[in-house]
C-alpha positions as CSV (number, residue, x, y, z in Angstrom):
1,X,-9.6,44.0,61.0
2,X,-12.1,46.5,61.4
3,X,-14.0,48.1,58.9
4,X,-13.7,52.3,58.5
5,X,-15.8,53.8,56.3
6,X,-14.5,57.5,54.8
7,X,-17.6,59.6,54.8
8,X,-15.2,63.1,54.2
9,X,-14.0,62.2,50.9
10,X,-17.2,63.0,48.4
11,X,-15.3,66.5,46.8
12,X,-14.6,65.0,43.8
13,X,-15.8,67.3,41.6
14,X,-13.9,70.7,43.1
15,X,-10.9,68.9,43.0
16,X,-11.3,68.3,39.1
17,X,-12.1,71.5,38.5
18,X,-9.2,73.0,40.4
19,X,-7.2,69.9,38.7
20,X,-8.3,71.4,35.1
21,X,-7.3,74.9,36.2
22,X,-3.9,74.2,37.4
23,X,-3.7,72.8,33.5
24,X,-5.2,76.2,32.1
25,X,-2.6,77.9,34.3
26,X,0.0,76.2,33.3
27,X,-0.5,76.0,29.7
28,X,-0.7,79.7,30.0
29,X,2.6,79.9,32.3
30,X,4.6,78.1,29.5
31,X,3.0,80.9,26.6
32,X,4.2,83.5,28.8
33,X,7.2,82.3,30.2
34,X,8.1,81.5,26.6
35,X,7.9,85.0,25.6
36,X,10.1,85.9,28.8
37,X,13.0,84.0,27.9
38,X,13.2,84.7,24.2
39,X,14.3,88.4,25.2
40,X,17.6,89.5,26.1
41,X,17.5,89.3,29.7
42,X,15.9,86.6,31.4
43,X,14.4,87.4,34.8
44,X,14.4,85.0,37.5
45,X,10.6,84.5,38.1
46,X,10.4,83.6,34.3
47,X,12.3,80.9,34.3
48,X,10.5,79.8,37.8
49,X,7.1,80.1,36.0
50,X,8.6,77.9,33.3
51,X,9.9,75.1,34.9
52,X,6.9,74.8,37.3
53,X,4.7,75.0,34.6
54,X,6.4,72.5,32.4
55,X,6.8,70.1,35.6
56,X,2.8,70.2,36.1
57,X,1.8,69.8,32.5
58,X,4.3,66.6,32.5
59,X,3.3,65.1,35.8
60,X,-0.3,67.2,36.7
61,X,-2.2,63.8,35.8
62,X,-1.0,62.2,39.0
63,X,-3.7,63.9,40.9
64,X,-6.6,62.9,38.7
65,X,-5.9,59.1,39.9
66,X,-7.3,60.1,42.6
67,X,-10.9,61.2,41.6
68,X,-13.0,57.9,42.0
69,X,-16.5,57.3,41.3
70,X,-19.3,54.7,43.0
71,X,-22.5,53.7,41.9
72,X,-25.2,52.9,44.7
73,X,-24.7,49.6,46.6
74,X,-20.5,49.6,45.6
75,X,-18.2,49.8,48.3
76,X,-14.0,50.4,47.4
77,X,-11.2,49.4,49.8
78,X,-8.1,51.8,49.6
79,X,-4.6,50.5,51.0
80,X,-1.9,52.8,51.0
81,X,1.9,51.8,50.7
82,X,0.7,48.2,51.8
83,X,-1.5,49.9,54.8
84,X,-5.7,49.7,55.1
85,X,-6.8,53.4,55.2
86,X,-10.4,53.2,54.9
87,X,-13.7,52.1,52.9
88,X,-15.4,54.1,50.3
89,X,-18.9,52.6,50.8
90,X,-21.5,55.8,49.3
91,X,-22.6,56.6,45.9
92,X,-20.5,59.7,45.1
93,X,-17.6,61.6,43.7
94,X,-14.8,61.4,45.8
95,X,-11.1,62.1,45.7
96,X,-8.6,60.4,47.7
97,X,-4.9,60.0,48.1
98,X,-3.3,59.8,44.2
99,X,-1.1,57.2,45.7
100,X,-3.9,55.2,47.0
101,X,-5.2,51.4,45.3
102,X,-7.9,49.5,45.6
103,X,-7.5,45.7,46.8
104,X,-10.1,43.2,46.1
105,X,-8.7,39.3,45.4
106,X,-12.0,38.2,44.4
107,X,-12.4,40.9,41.8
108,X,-11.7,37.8,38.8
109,X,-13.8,35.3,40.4
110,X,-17.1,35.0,39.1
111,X,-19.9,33.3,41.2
112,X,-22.0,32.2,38.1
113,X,-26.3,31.4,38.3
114,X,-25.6,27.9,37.9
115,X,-23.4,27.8,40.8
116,X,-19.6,27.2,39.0
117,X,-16.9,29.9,40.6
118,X,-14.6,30.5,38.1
119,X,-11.2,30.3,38.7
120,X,-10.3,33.6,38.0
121,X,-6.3,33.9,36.5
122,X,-4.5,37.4,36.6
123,X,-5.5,37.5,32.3
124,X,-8.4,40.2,31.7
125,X,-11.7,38.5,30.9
126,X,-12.7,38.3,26.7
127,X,-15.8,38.7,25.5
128,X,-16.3,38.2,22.4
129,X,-18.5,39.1,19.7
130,X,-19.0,38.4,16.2
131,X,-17.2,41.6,14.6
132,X,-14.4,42.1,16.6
133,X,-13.4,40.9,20.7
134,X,-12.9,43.5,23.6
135,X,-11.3,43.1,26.4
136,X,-12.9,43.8,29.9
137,X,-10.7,44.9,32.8
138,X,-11.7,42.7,36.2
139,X,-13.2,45.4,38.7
140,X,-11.4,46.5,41.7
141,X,-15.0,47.5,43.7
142,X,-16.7,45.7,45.9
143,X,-20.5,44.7,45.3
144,X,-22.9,45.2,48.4
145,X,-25.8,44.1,46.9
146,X,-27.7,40.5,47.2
147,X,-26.2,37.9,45.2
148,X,-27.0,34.2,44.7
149,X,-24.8,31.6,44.8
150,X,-26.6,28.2,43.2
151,X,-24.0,25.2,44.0
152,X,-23.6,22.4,42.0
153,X,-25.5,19.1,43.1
154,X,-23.5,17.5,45.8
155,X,-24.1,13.9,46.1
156,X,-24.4,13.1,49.9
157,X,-25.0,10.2,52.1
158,X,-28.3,10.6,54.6
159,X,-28.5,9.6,58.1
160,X,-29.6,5.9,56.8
161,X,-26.5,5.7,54.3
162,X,-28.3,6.4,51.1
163,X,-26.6,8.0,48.6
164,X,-28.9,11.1,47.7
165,X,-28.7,14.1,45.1
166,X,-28.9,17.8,46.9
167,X,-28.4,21.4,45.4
168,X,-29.1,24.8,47.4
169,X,-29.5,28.5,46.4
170,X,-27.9,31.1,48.6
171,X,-28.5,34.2,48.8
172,X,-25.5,36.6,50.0
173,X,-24.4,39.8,50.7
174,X,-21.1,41.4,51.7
175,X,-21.6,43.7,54.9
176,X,-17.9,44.6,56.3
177,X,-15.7,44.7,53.0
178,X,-12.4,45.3,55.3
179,X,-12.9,41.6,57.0
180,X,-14.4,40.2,53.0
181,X,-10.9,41.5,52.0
182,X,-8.6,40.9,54.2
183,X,-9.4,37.8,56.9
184,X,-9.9,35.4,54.0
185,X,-8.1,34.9,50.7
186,X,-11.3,35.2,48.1
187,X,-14.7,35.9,49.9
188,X,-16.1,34.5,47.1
189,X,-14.2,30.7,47.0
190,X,-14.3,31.0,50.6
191,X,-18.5,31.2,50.6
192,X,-18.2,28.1,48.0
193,X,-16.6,25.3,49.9
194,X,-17.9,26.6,53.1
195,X,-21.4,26.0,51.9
196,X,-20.5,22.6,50.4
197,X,-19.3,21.8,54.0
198,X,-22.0,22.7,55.9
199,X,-24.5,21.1,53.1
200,X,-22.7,18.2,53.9
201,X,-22.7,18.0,57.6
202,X,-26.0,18.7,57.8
203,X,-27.7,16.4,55.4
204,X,-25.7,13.4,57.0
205,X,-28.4,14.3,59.8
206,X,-31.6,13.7,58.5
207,X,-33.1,10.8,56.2
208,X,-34.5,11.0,52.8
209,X,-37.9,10.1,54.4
210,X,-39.4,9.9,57.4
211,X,-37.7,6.7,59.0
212,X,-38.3,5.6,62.8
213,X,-36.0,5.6,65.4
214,X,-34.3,8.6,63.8
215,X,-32.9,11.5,66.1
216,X,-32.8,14.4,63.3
217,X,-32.8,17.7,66.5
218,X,-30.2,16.2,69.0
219,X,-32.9,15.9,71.9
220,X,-32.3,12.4,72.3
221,X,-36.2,11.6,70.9
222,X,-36.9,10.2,67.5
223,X,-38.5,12.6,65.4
224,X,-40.4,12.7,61.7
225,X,-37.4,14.7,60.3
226,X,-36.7,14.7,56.9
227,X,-34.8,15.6,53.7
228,X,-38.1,15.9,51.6
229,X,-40.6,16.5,54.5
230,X,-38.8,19.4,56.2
231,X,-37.5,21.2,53.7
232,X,-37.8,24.8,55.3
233,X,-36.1,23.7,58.9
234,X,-33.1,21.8,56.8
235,X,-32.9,25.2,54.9
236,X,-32.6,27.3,58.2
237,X,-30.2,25.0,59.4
238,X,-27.7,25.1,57.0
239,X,-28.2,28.5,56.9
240,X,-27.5,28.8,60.0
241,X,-24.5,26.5,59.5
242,X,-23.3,28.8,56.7
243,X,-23.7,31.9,58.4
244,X,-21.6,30.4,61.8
245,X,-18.5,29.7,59.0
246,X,-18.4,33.2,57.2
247,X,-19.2,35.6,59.7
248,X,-15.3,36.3,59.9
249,X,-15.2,36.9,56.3
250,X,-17.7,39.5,56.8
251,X,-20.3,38.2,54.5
252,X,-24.2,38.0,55.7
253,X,-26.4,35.1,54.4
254,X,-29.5,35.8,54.1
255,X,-31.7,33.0,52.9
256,X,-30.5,29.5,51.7
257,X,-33.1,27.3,49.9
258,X,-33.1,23.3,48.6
259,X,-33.0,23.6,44.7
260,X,-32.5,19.5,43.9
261,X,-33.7,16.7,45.5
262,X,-33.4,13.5,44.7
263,X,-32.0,9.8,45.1
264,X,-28.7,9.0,43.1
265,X,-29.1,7.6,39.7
266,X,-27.6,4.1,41.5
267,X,-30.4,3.6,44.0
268,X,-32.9,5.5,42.4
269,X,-34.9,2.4,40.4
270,X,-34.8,0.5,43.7
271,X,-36.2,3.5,45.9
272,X,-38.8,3.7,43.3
273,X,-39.8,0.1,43.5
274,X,-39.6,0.6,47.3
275,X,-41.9,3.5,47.4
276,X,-44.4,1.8,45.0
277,X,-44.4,-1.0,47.3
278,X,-45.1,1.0,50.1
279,X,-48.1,3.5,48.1
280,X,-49.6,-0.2,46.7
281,X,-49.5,-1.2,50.5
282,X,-51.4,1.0,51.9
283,X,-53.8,1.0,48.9
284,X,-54.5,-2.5,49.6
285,X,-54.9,-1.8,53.4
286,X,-57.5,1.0,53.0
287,X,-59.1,-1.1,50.1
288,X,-59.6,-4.5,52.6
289,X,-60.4,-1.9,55.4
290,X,-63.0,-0.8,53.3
291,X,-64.7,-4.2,51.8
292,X,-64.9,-5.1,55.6
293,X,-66.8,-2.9,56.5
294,X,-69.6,-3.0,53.7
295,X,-69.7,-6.8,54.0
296,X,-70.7,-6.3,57.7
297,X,-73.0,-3.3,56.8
298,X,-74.6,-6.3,54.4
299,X,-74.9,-8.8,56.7
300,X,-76.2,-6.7,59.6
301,X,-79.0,-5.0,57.2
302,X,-80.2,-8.2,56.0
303,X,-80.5,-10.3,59.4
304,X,-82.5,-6.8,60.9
305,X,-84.9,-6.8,58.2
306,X,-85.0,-10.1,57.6
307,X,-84.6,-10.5,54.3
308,X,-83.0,-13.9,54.2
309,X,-81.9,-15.8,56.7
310,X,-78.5,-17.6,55.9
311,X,-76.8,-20.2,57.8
312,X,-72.7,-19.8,59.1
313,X,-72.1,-21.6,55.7
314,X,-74.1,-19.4,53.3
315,X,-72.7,-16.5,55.1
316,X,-68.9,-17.9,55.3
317,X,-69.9,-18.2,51.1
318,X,-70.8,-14.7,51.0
319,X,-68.4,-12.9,52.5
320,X,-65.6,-14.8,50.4
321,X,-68.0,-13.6,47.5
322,X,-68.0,-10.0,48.3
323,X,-64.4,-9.7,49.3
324,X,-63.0,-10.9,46.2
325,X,-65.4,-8.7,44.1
326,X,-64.4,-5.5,46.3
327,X,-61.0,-6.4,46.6
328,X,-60.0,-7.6,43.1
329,X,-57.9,-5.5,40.7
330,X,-60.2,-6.0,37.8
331,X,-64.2,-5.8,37.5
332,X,-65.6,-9.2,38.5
333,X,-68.1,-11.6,35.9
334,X,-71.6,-12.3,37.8
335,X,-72.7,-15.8,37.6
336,X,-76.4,-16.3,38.0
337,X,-78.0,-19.2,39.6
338,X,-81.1,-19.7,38.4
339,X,-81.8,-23.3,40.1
340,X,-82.7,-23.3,43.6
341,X,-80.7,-21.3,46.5
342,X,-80.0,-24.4,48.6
């Protein structure tokens, strides 16, 4: 289906006038053709006037179903008798075939902030209010503009088979309205579960964390890939993913970005513990790394100026000494010798 835009149509506003004449004409064509036919002889042309000027005040608001207005960035698709005739896509007053309607299957589907699509009956939508409820008639036009789409959490297992917690924004816009309409039975469901797909497929890729010996880019080399360190190339690929799915609906996505993050609630105490583990680790490691060194910067200062000269034994003594005073988790208690050193 190919998309044809009708640039010709924006004459909206002669039409109404000449619409609203006619009426003035005819109004006056009954008046005078009422006069005409109350007199003895009736001519011909009176009782012509009459009839076509009863017939257009009784069916003369046929044509104004045809007048249609658009406000920028609102597109209208017009089928006729069952056939696709074109796409009003510019702000404007137009007129079009009387006969003409407007198709869109997603106009009662809502694509909410927080990411629900709401299943959209054939009942008008309530709103309510505190003094009385109106009723708001779903939309037949199309919206061009950038919308966002913010899908539920998806629980999802990583490369590694961890069960982990992921929600994404997408921003989206409809580009060819005839292919949003009619390739696909609601654009807007059809977006939905085609981003939870490709969410899916591409999260089972990559890890939560770095892990080794992990293939995240399909080279056949383990990479540092990850759900929490590479946020932005996870984000362009499931973009990209997205985009691949609903170019036939005619839909352009522009940018998709991870909202949520996170382990499941069932694993997440024992990642925690792991990742403490890990942090108290490599405390320890730069802590002993550390103490290492300033015991040999200690030992080395005091055998070159020759402060005191220890034996392997003394030495042995100190460096256990100064370890466990650098090392230990809390602040160590002196003990002074005051007797002799040896």
């Amino acid at each position: 289906m190919q998309e044809k835009v009708l640039n010709n149509k924006k004459n909206g506003m002669a039409f109404l006038f000449l619409f609203l004449l006619l009426y003035l004409a005819a109004i006056g064509g009954v008046i005078f053709s009422a006069f005409g036919l109350s007199e003895v002889v009736v001519s011909p042309w009176t009782v012509v006037l009459f009839v076509i000027s009863l017939v257009w005040l009784i069916l003369g608001w046929i044509p104004f179903c045809g007048l249609k207005v658009l406000k920028p960035q609102e597109a209208l698709v017009l089928t006729l008798f069952g056939k696709y005739i074109g796409t009003l896509k510019n702000d404007g007053f137009y007129f079009v075939n009387p006969f003409c309607s407007s198709f869109n299957p997603a106009a009662t589907t809502k694509l909410s902030q927080s990411g629900d699509v709401d299943a959209g009956g054939k009942k008008p939508i309530v709103v309510a209010s505190t003094a009385s409820a109106s009723v708001e008639l779903p939309s037949k036009k199309i919206s061009l503009k950038v919308m966002t789409l913010n899908n539920s959490r998806q629980k999802i297992n990583d490369c590694l088979g961890n069960p982990v917690e992921i929600g994404i924004a997408v921003m989206w816009r409809v580009v060819d309205t005839a292919k949003a309409v009619f390739n696909v039975d609601n654009y807007k469901e059809y977006l939905s579960l085609q981003c939870d797909s490709a969410l899916r497929n591409v999260v089972r890729i990559y890890p939560y964390d770095v892990a080794p010996n992990v293939d995240t880019t399909g080279d056949g080399m383990a990479d540092e890939g990850s759900l929490r360190g590479s946020s932005e190339v996870v984000a362009a690929r499931i973009r990209d993913e997205i985009q691949a799915r609903v170019g036939d609906a005619g839909l352009e996505i522009i940018e998709a970005r991870i909202t949520y993050l996170a382990y499941a609630p069932e694993i997440a105490a024992v990642m925690l513990q792991r990742q403490q583990a890990s942090a108290i680790i490599d405390a320890r490691k730069m802590i002993v790394d550390g103490a290492v060194g300033m015991v040999e910067m200690a030992l080395e200062r005091l055998s070159e100026n020759n402060t005191i000269t220890l034996d392997e034994e003394r030495k042995a003594a100190m460096v256990s000494n100064l370890l466990v005073v650098l090392c230990g988790n809390h602040d160590a208690q002196p003990v002074v010798n005051s007797g002799s050193l040896y």
